[in-house]
PyMOL Python script that loads the backbone (N, CA, C, O; Angstrom):
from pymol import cmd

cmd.read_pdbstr("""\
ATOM      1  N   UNK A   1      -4.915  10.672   9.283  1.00  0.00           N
ATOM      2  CA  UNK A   1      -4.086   9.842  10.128  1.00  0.00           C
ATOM      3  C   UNK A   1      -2.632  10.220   9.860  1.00  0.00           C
ATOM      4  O   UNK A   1      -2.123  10.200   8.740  1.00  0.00           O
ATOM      5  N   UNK A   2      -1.871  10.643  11.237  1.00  0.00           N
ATOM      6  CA  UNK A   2      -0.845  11.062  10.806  1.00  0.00           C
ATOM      7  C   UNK A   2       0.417   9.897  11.180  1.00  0.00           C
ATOM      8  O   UNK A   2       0.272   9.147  12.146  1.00  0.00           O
ATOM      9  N   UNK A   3       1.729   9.833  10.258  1.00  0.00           N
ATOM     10  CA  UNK A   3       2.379   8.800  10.249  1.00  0.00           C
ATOM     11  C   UNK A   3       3.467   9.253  11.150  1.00  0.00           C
ATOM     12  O   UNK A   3       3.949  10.361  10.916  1.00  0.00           O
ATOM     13  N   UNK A   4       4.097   8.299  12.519  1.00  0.00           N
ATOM     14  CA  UNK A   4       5.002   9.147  13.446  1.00  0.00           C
ATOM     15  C   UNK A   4       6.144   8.134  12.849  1.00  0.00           C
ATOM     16  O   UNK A   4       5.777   7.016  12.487  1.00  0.00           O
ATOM     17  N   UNK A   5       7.056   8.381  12.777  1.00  0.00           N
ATOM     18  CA  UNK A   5       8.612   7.861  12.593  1.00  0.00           C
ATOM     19  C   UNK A   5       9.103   8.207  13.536  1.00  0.00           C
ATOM     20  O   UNK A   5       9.164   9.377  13.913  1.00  0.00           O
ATOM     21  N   UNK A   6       9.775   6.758  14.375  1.00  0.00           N
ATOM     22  CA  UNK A   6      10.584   7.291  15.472  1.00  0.00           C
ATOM     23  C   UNK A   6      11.980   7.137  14.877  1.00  0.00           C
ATOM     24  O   UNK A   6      12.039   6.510  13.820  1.00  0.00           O
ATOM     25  N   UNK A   7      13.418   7.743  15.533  1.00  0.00           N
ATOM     26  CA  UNK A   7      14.227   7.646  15.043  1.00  0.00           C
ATOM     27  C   UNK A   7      15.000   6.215  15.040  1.00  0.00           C
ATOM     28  O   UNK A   7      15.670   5.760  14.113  1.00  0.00           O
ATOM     29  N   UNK A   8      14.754   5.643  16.248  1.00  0.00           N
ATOM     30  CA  UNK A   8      14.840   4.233  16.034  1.00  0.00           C
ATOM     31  C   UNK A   8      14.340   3.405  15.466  1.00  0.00           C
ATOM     32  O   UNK A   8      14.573   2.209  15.642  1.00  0.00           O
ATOM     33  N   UNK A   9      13.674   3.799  14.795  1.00  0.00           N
ATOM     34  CA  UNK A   9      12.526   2.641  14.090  1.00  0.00           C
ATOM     35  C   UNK A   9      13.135   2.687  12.275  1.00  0.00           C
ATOM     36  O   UNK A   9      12.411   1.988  11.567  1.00  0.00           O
ATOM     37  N   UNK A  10      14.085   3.252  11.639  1.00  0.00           N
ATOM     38  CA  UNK A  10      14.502   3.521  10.502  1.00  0.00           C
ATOM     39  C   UNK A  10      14.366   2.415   9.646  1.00  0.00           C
ATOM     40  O   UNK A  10      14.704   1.253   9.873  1.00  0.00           O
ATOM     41  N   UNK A  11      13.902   2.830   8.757  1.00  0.00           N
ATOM     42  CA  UNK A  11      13.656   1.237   7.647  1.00  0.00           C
ATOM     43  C   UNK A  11      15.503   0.534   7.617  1.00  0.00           C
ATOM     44  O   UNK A  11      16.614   1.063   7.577  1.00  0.00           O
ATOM     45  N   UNK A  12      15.000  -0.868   7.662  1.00  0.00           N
ATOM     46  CA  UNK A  12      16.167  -1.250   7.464  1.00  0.00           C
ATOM     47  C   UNK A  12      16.493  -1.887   6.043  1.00  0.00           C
ATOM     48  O   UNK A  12      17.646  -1.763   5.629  1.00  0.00           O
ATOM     49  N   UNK A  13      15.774  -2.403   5.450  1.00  0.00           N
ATOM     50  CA  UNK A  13      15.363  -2.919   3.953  1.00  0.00           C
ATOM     51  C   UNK A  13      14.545  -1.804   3.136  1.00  0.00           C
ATOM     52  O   UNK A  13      13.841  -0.935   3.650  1.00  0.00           O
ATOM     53  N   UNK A  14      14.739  -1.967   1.970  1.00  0.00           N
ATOM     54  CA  UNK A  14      14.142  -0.659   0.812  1.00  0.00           C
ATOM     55  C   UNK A  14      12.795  -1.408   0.839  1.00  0.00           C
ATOM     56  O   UNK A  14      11.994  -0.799   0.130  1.00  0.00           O
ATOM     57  N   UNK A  15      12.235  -2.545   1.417  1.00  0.00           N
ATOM     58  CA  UNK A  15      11.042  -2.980   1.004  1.00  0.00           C
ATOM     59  C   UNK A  15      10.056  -2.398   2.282  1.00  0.00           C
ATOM     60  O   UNK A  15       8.865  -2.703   2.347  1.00  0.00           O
ATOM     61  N   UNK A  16      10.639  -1.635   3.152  1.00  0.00           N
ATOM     62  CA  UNK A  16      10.329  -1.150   4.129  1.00  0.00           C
ATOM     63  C   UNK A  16       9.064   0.110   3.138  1.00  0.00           C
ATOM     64  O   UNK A  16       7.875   0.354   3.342  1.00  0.00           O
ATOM     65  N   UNK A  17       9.634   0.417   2.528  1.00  0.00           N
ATOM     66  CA  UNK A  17       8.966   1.445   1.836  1.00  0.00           C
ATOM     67  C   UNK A  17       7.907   1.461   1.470  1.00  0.00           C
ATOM     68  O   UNK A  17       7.189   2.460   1.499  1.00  0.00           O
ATOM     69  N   UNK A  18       7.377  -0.350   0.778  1.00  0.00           N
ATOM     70  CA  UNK A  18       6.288  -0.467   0.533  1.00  0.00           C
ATOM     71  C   UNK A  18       5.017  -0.533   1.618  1.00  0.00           C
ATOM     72  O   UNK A  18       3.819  -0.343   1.407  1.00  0.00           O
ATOM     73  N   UNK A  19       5.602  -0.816   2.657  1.00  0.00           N
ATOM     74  CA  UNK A  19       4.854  -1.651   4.246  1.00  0.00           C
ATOM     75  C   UNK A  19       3.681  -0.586   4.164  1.00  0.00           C
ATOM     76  O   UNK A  19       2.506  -0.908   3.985  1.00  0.00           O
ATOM     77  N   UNK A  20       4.132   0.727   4.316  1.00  0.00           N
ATOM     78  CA  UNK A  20       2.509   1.881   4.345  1.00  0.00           C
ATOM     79  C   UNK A  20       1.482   1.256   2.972  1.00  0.00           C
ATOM     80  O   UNK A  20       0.567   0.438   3.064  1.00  0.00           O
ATOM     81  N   UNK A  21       1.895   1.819   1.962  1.00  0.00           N
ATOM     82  CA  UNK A  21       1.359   1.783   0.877  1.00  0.00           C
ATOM     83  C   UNK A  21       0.472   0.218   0.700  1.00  0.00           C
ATOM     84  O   UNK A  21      -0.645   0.137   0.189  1.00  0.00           O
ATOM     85  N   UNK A  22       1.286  -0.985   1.266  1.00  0.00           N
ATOM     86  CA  UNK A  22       0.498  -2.250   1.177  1.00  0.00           C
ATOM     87  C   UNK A  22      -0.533  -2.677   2.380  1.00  0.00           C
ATOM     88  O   UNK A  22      -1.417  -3.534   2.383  1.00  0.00           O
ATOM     89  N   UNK A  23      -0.088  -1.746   3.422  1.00  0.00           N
ATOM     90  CA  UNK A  23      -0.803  -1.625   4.709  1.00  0.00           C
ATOM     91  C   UNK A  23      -2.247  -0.713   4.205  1.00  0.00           C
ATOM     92  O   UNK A  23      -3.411  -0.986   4.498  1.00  0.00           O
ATOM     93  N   UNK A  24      -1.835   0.243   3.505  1.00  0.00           N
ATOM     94  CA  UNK A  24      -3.099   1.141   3.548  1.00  0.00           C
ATOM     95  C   UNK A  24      -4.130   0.306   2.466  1.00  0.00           C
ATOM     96  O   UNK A  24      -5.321   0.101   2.700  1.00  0.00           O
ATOM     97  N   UNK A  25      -3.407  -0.131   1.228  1.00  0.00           N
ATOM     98  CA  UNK A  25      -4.085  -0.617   0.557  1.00  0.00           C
ATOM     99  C   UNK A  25      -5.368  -1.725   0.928  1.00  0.00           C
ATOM    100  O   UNK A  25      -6.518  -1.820   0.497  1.00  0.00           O
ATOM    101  N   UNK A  26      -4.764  -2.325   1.706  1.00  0.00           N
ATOM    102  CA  UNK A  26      -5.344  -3.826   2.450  1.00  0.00           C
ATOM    103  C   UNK A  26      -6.382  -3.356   3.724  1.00  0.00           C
ATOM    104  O   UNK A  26      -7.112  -4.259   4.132  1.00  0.00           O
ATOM    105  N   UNK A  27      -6.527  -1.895   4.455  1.00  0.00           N
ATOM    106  CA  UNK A  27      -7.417  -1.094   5.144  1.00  0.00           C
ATOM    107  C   UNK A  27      -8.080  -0.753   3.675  1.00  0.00           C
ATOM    108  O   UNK A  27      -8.635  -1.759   3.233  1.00  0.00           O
ATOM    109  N   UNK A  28      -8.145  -0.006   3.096  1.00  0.00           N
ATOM    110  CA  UNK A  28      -9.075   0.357   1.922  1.00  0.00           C
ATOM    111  C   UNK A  28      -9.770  -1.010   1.197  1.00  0.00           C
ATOM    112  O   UNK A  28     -10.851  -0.899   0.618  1.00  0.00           O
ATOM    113  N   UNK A  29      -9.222  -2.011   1.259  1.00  0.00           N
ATOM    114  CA  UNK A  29     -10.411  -3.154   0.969  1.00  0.00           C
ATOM    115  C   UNK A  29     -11.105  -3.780   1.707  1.00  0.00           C
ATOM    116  O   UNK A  29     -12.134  -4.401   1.440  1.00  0.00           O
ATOM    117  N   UNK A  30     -10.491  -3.628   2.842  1.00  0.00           N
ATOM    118  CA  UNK A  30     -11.500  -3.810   3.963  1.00  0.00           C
ATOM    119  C   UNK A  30     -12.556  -3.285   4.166  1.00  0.00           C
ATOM    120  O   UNK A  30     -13.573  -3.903   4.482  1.00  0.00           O
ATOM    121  N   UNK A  31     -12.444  -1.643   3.963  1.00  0.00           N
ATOM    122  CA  UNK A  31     -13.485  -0.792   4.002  1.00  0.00           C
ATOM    123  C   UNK A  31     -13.993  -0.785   2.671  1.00  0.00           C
ATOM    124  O   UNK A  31     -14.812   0.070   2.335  1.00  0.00           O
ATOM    125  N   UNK A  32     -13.629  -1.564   1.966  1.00  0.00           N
ATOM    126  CA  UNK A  32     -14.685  -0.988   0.395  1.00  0.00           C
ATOM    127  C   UNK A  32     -15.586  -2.624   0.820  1.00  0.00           C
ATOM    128  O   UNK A  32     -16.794  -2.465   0.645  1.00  0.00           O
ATOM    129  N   UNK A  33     -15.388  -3.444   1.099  1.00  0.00           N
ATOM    130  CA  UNK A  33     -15.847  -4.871   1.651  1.00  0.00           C
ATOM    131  C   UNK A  33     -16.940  -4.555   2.188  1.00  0.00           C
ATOM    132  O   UNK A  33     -18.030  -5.042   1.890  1.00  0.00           O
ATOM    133  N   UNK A  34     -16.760  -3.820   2.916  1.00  0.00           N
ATOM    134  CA  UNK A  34     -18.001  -2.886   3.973  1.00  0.00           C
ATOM    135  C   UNK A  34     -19.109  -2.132   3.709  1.00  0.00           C
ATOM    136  O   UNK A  34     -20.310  -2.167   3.973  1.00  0.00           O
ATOM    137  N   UNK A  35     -18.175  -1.284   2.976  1.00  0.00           N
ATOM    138  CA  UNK A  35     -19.216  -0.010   2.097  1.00  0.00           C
ATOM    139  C   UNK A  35     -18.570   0.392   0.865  1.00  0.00           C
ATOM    140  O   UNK A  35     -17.720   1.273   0.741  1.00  0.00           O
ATOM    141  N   UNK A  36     -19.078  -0.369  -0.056  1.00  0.00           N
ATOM    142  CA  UNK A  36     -18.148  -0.144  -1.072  1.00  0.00           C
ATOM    143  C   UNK A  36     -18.500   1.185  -1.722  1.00  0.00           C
ATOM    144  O   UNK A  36     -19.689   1.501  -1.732  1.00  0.00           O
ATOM    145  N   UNK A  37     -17.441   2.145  -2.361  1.00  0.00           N
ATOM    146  CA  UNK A  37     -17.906   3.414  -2.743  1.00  0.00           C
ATOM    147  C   UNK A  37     -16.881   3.946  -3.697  1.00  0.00           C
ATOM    148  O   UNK A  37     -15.716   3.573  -3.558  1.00  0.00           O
ATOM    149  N   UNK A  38     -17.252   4.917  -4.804  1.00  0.00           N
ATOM    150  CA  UNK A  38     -15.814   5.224  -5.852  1.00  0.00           C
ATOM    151  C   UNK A  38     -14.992   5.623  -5.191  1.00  0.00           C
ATOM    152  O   UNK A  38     -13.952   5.194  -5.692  1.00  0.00           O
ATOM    153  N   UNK A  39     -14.737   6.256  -4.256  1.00  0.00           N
ATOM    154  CA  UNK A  39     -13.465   6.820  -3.670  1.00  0.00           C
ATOM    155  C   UNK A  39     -12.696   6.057  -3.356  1.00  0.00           C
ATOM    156  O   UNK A  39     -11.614   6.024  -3.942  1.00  0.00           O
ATOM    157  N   UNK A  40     -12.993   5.164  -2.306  1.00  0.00           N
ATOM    158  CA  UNK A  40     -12.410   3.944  -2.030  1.00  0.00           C
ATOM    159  C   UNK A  40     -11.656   3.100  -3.047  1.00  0.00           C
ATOM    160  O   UNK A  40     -10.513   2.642  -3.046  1.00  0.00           O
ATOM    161  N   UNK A  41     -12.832   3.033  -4.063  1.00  0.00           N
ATOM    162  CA  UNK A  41     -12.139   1.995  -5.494  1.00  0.00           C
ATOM    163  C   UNK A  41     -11.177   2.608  -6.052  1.00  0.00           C
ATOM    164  O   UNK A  41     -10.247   1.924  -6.479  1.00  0.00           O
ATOM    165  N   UNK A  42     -11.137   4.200  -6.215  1.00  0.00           N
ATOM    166  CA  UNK A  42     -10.058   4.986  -7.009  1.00  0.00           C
ATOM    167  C   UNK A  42      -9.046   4.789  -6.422  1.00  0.00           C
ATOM    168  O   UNK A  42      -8.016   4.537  -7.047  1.00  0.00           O
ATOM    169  N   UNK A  43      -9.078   4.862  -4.791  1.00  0.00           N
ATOM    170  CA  UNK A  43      -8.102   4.638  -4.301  1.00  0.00           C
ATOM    171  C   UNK A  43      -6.995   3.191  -3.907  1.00  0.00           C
ATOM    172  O   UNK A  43      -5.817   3.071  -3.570  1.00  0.00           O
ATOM    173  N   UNK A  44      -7.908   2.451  -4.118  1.00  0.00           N
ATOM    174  CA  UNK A  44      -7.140   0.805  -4.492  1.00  0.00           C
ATOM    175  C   UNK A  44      -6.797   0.797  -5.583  1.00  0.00           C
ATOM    176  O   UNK A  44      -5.738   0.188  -5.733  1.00  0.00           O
ATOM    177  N   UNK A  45      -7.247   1.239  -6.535  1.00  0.00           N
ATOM    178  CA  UNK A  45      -6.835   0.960  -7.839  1.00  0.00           C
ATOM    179  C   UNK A  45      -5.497   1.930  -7.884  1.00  0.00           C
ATOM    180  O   UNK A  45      -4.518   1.365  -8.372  1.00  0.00           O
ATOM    181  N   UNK A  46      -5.335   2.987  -7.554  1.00  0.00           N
ATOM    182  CA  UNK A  46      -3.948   3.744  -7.724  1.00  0.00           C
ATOM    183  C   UNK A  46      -2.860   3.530  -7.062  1.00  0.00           C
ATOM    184  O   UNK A  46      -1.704   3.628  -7.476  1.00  0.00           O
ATOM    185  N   UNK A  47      -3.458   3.054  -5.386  1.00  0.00           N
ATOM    186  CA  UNK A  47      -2.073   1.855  -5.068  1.00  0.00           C
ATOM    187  C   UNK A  47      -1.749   0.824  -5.495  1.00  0.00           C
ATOM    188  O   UNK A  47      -0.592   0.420  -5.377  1.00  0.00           O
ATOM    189  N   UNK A  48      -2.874   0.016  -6.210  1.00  0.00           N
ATOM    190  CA  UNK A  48      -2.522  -1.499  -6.585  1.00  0.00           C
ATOM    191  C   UNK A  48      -1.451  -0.756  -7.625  1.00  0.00           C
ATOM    192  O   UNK A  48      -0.257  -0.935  -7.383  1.00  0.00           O
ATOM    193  N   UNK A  49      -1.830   0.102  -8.820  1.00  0.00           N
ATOM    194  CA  UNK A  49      -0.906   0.835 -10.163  1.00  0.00           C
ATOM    195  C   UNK A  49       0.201   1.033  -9.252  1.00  0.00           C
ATOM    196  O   UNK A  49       1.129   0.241  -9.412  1.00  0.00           O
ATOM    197  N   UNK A  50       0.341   1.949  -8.275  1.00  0.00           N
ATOM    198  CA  UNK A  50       2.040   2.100  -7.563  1.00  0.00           C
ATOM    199  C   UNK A  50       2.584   0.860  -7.194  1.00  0.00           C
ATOM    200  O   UNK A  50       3.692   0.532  -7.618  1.00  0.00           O
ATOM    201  N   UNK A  51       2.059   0.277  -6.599  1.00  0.00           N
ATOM    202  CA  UNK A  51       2.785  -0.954  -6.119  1.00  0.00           C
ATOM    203  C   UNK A  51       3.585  -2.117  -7.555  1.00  0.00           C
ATOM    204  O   UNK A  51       4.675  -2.667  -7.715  1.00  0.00           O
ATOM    205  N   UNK A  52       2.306  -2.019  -8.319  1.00  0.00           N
ATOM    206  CA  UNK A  52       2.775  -2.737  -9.393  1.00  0.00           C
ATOM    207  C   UNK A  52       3.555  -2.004 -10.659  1.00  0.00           C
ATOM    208  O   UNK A  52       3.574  -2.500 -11.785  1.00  0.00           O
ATOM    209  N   UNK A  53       4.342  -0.467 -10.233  1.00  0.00           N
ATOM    210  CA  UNK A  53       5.441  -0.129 -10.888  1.00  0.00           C
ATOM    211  C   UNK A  53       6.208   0.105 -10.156  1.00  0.00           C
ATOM    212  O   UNK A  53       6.938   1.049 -10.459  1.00  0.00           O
ATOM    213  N   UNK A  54       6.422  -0.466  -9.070  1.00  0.00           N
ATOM    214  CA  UNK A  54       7.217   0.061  -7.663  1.00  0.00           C
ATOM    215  C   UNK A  54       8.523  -0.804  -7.625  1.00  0.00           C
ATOM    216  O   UNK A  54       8.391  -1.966  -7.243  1.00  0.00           O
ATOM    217  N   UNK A  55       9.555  -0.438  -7.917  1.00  0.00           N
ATOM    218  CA  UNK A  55      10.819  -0.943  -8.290  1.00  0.00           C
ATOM    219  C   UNK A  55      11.536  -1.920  -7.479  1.00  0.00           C
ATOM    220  O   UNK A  55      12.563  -2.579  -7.642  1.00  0.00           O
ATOM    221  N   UNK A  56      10.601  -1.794  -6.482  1.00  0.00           N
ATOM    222  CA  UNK A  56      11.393  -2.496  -5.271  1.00  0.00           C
ATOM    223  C   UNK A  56      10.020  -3.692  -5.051  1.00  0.00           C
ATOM    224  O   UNK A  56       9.869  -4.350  -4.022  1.00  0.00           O
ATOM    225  N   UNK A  57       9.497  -3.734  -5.756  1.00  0.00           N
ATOM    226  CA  UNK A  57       8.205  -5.033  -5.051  1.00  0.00           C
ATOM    227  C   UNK A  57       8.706  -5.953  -5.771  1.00  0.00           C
ATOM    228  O   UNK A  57       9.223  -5.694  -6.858  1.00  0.00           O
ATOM    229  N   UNK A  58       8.663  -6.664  -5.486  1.00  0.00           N
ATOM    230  CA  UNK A  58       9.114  -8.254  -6.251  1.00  0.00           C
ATOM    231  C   UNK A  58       8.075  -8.813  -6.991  1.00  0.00           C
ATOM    232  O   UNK A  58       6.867  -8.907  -6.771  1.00  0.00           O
ATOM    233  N   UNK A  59       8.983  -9.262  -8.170  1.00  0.00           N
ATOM    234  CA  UNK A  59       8.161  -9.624  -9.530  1.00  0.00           C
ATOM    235  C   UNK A  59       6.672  -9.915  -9.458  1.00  0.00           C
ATOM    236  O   UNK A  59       5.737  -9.333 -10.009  1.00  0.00           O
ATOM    237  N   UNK A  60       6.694 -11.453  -8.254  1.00  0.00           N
ATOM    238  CA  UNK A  60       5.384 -11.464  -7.963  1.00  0.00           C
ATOM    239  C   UNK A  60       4.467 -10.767  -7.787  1.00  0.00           C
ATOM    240  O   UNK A  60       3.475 -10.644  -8.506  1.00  0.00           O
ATOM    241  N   UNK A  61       4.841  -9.970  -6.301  1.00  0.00           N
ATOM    242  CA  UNK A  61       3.154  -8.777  -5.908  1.00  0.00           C
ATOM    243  C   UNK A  61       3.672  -8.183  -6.743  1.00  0.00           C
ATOM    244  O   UNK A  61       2.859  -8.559  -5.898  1.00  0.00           O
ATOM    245  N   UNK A  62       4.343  -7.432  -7.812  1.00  0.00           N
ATOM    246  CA  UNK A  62       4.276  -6.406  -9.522  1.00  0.00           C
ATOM    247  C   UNK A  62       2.969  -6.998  -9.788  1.00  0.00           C
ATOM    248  O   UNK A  62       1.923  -6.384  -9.576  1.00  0.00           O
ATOM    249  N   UNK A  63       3.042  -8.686 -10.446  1.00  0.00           N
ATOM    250  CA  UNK A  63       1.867  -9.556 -11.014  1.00  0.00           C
ATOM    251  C   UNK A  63       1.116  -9.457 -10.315  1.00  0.00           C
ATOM    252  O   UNK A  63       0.190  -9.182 -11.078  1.00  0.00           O
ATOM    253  N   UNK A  64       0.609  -9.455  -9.159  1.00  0.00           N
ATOM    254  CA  UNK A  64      -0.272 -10.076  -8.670  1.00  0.00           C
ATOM    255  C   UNK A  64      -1.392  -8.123  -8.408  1.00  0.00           C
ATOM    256  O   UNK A  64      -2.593  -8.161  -8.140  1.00  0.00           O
ATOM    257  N   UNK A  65      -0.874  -7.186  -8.518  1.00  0.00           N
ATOM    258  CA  UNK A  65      -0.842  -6.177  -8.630  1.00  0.00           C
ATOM    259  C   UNK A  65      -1.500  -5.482  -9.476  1.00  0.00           C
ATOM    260  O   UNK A  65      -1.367  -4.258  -9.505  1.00  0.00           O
TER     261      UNK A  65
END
""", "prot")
cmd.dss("prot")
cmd.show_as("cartoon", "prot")
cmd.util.cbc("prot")
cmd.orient("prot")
């Protein structure tokens, strides 16, 4: 899946940054919900780890992370 950036569309907040990464995360539990499988799990588990050293997420989702 490829990601299009239009030029108008420019993050306007640094928390913009996280929006893919918490977007994809939240599709990957959906689909592990479904069919759960290691790939899937490796792959939640290494965004939940980015998100929860991700400088810009707020304290909370860090914790909750």
């Amino acid at each position: 899946m490829a990601l299009t950036v239009h030029p108008e569309a420019q993050p306007t907040a640094v928390v913009s940054q996280l929006e893919p990464i918490i977007g994809g995360t939240l599709a990957l539990l959906t689909h592990y919900a479904r069919t759960p499988n290691l790939s899937a799990a490796d792959k939640i588990a290494g965004n939940l780890a980015l998100i929860a050293r991700h400088p810009d997420a707020s304290a909370a989702l860090q914790t909750v992370c």
